[in-house]
Backbone as numpy.savetxt, mean C-alpha at the origin, in Angstrom:
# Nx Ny Nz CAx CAy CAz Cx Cy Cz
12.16 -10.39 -26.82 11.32 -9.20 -26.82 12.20 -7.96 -26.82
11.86 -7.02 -27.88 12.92 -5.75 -27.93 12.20 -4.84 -26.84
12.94 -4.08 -26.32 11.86 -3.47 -25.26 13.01 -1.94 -25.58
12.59 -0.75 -25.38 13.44 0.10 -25.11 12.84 1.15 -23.86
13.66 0.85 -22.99 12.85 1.74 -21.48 13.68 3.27 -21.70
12.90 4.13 -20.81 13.48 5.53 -20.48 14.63 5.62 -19.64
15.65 6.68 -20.44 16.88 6.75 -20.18 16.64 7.10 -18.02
17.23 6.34 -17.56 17.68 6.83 -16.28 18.83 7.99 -15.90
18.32 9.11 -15.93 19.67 9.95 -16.23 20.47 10.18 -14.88
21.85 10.20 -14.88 22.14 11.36 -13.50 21.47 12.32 -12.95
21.10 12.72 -11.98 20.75 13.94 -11.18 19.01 13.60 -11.27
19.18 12.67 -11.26 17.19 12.21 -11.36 16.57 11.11 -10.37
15.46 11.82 -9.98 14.97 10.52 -9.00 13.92 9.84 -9.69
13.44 8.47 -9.18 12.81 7.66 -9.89 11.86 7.61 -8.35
10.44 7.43 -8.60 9.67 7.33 -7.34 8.56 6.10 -8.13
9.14 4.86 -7.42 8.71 3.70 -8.14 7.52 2.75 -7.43
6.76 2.11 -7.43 5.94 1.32 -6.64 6.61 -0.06 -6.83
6.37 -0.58 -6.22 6.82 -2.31 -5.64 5.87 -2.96 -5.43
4.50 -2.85 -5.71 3.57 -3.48 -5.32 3.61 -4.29 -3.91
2.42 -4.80 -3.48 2.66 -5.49 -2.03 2.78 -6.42 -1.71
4.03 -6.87 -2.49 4.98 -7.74 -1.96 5.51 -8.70 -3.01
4.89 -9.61 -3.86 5.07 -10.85 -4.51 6.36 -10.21 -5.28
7.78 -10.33 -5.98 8.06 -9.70 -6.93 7.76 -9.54 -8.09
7.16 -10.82 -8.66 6.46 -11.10 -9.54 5.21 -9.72 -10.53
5.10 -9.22 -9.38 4.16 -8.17 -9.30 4.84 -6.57 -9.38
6.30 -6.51 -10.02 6.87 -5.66 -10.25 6.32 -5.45 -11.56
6.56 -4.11 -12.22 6.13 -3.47 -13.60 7.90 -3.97 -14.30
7.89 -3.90 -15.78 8.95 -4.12 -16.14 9.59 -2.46 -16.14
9.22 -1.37 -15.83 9.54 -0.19 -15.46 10.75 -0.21 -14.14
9.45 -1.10 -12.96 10.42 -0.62 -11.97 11.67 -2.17 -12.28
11.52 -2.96 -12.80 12.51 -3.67 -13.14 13.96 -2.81 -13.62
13.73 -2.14 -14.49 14.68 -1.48 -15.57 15.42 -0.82 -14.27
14.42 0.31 -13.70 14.94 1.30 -12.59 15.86 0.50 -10.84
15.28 -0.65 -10.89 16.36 -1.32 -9.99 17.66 -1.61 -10.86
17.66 -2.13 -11.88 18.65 -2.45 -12.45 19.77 -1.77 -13.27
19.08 -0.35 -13.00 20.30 0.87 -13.36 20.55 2.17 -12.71
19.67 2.01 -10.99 20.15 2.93 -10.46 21.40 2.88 -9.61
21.73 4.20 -8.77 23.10 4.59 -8.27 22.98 4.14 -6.91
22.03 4.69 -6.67 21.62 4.28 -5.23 19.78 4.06 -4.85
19.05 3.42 -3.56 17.89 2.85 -3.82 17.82 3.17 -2.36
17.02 3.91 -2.38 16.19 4.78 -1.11 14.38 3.72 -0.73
14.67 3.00 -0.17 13.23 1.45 0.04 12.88 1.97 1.44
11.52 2.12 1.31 10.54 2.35 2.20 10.37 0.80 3.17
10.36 0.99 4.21 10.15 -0.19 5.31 9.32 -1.76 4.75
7.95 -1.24 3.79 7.39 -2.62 3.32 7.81 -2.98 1.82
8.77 -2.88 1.50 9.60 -3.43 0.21 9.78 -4.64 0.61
9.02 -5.58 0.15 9.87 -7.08 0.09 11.24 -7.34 -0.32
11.95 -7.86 0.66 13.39 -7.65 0.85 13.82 -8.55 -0.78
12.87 -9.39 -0.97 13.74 -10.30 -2.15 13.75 -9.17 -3.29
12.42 -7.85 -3.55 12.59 -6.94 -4.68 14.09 -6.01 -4.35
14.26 -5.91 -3.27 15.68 -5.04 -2.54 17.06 -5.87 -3.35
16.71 -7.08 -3.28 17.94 -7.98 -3.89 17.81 -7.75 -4.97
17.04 -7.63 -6.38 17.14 -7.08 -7.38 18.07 -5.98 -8.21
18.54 -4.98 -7.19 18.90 -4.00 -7.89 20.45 -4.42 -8.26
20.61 -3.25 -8.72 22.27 -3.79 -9.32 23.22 -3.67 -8.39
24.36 -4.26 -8.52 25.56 -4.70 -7.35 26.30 -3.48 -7.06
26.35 -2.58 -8.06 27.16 -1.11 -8.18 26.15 -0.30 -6.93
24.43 -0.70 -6.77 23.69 0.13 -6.05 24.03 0.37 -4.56
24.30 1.24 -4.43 23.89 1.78 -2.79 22.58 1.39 -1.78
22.40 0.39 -1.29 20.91 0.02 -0.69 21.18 0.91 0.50
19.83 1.80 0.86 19.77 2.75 1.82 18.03 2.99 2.54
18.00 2.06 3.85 16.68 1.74 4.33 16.03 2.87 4.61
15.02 3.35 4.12 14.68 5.04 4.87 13.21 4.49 4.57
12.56 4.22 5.60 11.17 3.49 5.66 10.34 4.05 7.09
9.50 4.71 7.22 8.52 5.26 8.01 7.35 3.65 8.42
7.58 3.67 9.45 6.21 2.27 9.91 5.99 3.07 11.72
4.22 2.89 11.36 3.61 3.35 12.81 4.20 3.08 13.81
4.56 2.90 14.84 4.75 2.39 16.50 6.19 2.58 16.88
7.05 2.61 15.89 8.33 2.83 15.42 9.53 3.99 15.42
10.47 3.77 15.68 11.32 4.92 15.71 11.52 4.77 13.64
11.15 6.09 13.25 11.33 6.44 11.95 12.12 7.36 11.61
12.04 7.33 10.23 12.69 8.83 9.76 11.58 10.05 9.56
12.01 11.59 9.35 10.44 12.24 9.08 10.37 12.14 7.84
9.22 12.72 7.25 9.10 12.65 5.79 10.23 13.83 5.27
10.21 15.31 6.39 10.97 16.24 5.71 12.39 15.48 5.73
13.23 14.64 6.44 14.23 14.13 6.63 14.58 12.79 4.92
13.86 12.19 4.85 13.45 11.61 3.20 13.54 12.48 2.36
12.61 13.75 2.32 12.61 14.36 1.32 13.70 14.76 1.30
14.82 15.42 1.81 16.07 15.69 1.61 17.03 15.23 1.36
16.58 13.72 1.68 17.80 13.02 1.47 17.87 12.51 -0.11
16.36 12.12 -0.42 16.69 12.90 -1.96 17.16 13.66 -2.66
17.29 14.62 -2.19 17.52 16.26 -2.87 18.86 15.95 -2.70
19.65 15.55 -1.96 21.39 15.44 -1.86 21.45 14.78 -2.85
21.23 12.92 -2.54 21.98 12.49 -3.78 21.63 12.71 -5.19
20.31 13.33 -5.50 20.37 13.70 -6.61 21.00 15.01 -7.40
21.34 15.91 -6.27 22.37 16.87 -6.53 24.19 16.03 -6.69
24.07 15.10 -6.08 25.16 14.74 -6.21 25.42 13.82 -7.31
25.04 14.21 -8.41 24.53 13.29 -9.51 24.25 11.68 -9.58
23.63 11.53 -8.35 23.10 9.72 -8.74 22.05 9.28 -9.59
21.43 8.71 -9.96 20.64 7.96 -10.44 19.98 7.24 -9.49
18.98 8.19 -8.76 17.93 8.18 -7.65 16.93 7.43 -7.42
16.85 6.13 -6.81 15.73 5.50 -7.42 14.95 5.38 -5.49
13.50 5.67 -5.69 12.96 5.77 -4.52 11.77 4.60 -4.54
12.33 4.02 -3.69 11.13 2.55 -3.78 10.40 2.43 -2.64
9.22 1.88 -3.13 7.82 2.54 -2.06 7.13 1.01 -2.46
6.64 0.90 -1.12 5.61 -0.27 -0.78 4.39 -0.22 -1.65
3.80 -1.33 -2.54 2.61 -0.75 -3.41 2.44 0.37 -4.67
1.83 1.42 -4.58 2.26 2.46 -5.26 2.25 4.10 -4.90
3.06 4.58 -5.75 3.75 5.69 -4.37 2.43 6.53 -4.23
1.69 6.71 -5.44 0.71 8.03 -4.92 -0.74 7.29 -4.94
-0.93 6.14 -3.59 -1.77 5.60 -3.50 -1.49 5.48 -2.01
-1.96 6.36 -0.73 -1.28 6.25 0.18 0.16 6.14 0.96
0.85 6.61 -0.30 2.37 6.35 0.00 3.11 7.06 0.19
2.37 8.22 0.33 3.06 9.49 0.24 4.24 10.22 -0.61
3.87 9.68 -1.87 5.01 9.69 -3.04 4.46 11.47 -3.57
3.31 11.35 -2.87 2.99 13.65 -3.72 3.69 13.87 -2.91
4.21 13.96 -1.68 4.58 14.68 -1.14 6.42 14.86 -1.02
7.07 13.58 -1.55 8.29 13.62 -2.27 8.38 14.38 -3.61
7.88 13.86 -4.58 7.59 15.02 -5.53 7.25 16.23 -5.89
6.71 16.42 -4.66 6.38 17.76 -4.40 7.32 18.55 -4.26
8.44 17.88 -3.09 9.66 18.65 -3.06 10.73 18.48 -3.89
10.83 17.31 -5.26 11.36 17.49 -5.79 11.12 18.28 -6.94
10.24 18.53 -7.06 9.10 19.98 -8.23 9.77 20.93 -7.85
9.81 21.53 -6.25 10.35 22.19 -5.64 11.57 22.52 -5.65
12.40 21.58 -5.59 13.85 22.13 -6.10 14.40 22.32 -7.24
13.05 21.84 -8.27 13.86 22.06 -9.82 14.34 20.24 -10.14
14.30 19.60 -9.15 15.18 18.03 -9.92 13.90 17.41 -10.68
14.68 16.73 -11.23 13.85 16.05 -12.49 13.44 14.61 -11.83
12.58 13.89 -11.97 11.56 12.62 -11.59 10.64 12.17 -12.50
10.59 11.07 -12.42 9.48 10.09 -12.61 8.81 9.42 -12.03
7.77 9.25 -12.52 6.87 7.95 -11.26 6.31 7.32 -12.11
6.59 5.68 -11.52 6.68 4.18 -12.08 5.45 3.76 -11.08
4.10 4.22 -11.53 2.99 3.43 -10.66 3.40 1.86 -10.52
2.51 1.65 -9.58 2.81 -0.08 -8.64 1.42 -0.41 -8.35
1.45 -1.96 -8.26 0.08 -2.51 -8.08 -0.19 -2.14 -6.38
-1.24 -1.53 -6.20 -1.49 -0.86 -4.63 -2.13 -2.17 -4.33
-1.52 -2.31 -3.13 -2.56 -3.53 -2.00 -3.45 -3.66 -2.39
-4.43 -2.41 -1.89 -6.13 -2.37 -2.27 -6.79 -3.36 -3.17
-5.34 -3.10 -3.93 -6.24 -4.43 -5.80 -5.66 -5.70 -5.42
-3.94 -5.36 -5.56 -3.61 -6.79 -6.00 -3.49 -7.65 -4.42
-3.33 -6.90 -3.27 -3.14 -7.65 -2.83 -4.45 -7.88 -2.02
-5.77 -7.63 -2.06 -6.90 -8.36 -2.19 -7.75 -9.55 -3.19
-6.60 -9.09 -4.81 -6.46 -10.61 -5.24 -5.91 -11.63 -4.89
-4.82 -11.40 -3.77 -3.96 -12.71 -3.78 -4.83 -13.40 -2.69
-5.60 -12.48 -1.72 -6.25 -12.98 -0.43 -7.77 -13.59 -1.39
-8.17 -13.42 -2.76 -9.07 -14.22 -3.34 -10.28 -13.35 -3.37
-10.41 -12.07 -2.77 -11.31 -11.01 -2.71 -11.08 -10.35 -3.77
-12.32 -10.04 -4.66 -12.06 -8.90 -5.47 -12.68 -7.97 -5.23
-11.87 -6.50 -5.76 -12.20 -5.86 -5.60 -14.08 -5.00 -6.20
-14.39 -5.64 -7.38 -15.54 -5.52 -7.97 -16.30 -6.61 -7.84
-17.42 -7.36 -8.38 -18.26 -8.15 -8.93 -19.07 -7.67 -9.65
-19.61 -8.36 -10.48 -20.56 -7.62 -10.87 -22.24 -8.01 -10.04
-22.50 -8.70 -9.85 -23.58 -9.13 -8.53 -23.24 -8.69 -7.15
-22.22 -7.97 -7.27 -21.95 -8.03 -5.65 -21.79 -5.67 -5.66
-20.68 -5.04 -6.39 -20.81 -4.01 -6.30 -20.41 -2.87 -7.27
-20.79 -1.93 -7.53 -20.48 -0.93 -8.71 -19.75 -0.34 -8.55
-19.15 -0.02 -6.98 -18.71 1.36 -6.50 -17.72 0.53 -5.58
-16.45 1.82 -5.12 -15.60 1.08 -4.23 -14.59 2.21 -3.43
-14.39 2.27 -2.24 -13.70 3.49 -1.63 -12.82 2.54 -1.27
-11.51 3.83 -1.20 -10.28 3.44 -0.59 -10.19 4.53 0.36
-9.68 4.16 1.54 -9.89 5.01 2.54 -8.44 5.01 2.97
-7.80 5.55 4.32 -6.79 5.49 5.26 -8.03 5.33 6.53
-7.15 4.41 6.85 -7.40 3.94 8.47 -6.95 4.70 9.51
-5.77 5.74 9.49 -5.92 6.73 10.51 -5.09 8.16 9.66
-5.20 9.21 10.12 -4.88 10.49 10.07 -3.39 10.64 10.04
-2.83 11.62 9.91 -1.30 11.88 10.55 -1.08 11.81 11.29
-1.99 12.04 12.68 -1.51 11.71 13.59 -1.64 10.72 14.44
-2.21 9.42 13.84 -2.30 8.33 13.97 -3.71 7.80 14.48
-4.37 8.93 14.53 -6.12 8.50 15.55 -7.03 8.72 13.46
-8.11 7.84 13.90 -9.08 7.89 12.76 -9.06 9.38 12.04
-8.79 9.60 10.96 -8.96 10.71 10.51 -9.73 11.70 10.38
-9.65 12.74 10.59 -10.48 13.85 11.32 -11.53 14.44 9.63
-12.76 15.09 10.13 -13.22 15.32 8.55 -13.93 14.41 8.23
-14.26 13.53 7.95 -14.66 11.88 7.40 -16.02 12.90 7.48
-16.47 12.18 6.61 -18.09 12.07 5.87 -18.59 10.69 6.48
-18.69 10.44 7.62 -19.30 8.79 7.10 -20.15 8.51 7.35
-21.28 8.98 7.54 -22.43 8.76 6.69 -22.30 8.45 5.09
-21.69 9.63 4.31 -21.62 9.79 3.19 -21.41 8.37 2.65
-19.25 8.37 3.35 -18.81 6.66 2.34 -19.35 5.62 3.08
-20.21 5.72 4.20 -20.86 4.27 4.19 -21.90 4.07 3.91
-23.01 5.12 2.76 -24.01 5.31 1.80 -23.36 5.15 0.46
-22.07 5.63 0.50 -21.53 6.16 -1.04 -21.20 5.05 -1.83
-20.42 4.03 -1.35 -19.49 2.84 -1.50 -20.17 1.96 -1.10
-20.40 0.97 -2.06 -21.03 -0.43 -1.23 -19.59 -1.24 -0.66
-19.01 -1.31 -1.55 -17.52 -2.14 -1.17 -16.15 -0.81 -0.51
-15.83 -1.03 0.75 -15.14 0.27 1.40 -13.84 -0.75 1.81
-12.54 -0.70 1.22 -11.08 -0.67 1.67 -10.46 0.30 2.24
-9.97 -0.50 3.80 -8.94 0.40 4.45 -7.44 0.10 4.87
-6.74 0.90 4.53 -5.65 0.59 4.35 -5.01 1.22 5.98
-4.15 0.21 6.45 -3.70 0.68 8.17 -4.59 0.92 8.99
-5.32 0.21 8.92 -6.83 0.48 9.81 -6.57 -0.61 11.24
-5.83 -1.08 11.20 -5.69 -2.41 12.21 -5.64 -1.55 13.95
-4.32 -0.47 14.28 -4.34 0.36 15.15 -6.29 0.87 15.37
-6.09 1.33 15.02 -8.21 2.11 14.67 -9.64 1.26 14.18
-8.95 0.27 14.58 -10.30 -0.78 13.93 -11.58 -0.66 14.73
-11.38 -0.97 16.15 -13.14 -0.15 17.01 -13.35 1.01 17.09
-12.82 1.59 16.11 -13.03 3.41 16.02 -13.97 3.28 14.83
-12.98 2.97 13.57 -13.26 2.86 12.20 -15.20 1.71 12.05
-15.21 0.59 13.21 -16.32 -0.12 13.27 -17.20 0.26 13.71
-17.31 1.08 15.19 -18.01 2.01 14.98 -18.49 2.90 14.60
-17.93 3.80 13.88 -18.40 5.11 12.84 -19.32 4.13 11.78
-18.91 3.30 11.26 -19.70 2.26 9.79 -20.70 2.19 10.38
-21.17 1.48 11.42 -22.81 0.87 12.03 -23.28 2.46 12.63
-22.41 3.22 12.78 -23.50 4.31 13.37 -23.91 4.93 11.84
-23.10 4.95 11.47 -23.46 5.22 9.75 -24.46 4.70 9.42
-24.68 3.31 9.78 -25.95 2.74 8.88 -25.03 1.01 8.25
-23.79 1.11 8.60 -23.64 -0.61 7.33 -24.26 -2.06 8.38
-24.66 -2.66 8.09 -25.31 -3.85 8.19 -24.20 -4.58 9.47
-24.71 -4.41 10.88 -24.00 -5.71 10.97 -23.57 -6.71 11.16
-24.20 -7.76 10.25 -23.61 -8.76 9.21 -23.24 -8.52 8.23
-22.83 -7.26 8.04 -22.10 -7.14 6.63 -20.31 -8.09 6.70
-20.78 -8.65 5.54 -19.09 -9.49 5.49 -18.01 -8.78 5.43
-16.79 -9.01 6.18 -15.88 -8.18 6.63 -14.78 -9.25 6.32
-13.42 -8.31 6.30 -12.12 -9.21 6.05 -11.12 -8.55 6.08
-9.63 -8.82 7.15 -9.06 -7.94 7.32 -7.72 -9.21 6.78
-6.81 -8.92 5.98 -5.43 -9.49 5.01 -4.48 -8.57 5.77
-3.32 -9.85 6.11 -2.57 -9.10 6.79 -0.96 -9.55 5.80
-0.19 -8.81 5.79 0.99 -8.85 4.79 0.45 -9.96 2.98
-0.55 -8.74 2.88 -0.85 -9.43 1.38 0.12 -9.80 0.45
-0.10 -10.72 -0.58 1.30 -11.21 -1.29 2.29 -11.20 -0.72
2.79 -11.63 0.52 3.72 -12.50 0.81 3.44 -14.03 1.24
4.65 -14.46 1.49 4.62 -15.75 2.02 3.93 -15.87 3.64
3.85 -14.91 4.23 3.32 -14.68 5.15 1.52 -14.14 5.12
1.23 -14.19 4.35 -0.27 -13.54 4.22 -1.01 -14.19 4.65
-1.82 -13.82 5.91 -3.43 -14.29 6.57 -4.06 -13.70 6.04
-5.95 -14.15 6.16 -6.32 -13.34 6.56 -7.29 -13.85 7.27
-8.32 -13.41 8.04 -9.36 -13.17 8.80 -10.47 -12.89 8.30
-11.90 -13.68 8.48 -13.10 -13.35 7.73 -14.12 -13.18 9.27
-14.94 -12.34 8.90 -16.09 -12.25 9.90 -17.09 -11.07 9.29
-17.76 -10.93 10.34 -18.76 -9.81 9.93 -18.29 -8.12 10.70
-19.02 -7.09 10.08 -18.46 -5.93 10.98 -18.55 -5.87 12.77
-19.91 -6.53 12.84 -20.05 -6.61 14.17 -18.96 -7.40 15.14
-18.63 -8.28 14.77 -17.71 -9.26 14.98 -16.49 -8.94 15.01
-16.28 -8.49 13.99 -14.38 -8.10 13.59 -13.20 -7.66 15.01
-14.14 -7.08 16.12 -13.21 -6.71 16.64 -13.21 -7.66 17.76
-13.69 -8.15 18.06 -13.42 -9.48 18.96 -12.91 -10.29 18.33
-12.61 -10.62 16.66 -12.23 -11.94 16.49 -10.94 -11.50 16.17
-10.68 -10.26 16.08 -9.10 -10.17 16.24 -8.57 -9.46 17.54
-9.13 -10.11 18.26 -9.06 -10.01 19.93 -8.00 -11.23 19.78
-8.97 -12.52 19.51 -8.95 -13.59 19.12 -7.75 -13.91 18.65
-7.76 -13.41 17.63 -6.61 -14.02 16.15 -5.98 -12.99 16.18
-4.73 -12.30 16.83 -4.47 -11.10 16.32 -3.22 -11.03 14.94
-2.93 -9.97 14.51 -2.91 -10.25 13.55 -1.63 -8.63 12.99
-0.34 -8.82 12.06 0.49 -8.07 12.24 0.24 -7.06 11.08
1.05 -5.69 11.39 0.67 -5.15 10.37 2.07 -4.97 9.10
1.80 -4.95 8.00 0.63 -4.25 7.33 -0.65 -5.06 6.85
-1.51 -4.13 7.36 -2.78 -4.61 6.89 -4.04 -4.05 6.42
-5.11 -4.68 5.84 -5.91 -3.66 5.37 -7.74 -4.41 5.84
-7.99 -3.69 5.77 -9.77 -3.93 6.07 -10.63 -4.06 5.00
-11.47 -4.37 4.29 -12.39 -4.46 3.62 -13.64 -5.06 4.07
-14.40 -4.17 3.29 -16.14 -4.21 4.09 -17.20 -4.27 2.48
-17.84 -5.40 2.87 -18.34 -5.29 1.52 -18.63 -6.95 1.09
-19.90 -7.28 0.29 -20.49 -8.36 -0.27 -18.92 -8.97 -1.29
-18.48 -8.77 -1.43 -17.43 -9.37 -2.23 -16.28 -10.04 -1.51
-16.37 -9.68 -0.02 -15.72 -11.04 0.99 -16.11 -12.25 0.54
-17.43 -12.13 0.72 -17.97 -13.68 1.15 -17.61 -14.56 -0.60
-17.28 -13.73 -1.57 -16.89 -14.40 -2.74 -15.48 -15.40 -2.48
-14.81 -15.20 -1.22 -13.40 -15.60 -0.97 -13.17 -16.85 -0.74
-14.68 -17.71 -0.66 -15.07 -19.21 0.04 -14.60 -19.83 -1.73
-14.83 -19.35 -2.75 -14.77 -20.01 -3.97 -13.60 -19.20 -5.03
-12.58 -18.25 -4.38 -11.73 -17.65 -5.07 -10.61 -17.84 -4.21
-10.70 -18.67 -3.44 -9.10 -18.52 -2.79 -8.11 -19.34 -3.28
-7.63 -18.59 -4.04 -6.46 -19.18 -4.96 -5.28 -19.07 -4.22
-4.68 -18.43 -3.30 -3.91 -18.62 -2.76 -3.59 -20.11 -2.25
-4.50 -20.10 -1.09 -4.44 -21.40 0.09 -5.86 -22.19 -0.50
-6.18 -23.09 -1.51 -6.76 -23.59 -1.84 -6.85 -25.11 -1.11
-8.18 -25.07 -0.19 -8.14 -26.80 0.07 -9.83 -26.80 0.83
């Protein structure tokens, strides 16, 4: 196959998605961009085997933000971009999923807009999709829903996010994904039923989707938070609420038996 990808130049950052987790599930984009950058700036949920990918000349450099955690800040990231790409590397910034899907990849770009450096962004398969395919949930049906929210499970400052409509997205969305909702889950379960969602509405919370490590947990909303009383369960993880769980009894292609 002749393929010809975009030149990776010096003094440029690359802000790439990794999807969540499988490598398999890399774009042949961010393939190219592991395999000809200078140095590789990987966010905390990079599956370590996509980290082994890049080229041997690369600089691997962990700068990954995770809740509960001593981190880096985002302004502390964003800068550390801005150096080595002043220092002419071939910048490649790798992000869990895809960067401007909760990943806070606008807000790197933002500051690299800001200084004048040059970038790209190499979208990535976001959790939300693929890695609710690997757990056997889809994200649509057509018997099951038309509509579909992606939410955040908490704010910046780590409590349920302030603002929410929810009335609205738990009228708006029949099928509602939350992404880091695990910290905020009897926050996030209550707001839904005071809202109005059913509950027995089928519920399902996937914990490290597409990896070798991937659970998940099925119940109803009412339920959910006792049964991961129960079963607890690590993060990263995501929530989904919505008739297209219960499709997971005859799509689980993963763990089939």
């Amino acid at each position: 196959m002749d393929m010809t990808f975009p030149d990776f130049a010096p003094g440029c950052v690359w802000l790439v998605g990794a999807g969540p987790g499988d490598p398999g599930l890399l774009t042949l984009l961010a393939l190219h961009a592991l395999k000809t950058a200078d140095h590789v700036v990987h966010d905390a949920l990079v599956d370590p085997r996509i980290v082994a990918m890049a080229a041997r000349k690369a600089v691997i450099e962990p700068m990954g933000k995770r809740g509960g955690t001593a981190s880096p800040r985002q302004g502390d990231i964003n800068t550390r971009l801005l150096e080595l790409a002043r220092q002419g590397k071939r910048v490649l910034r790798l992000k869990g999923g895809d960067p401007f899907v909760f990943g806070r990849g606008a807000e790197e770009a933002l500051a690299l807009a800001d200084a004048g450096i040059p970038f790209r962004v190499v979208p990535g398969v976001t959790a939300g999709v693929g890695g609710l395919a690997y757990a056997g949930i889809p994200t649509t049906a057509r018997d099951c829903n038309s509509s579909i929210a992606f939410v955040t499970g908490h704010g910046q400052d780590g409590e349920v996010p302030a603002g929410f409509d929810w009335d609205g997205l738990a009228r708006g969305a029949q099928v509602l994904v939350f992404y880091m909702a695990l910290r905020q889950l009897d926050k996030v379960v209550e707001r839904l039923l005071a809202a109005g969602r059913k509950p027995d509405e089928p519920v399902a919370i996937v914990s490290k989707a597409a990896t070798p490590h991937q659970t998940v947990l099925e119940s109803t909303l009412s339920q959910i938070v006792a049964d991961l009383t129960a079963q607890p369960m690590e993060p990263p993880a995501m929530l989904v609420v919505g008739g297209v769980v219960a499709l997971r009894a005859r799509l689980d292609w993963w763990n089939p038996g």
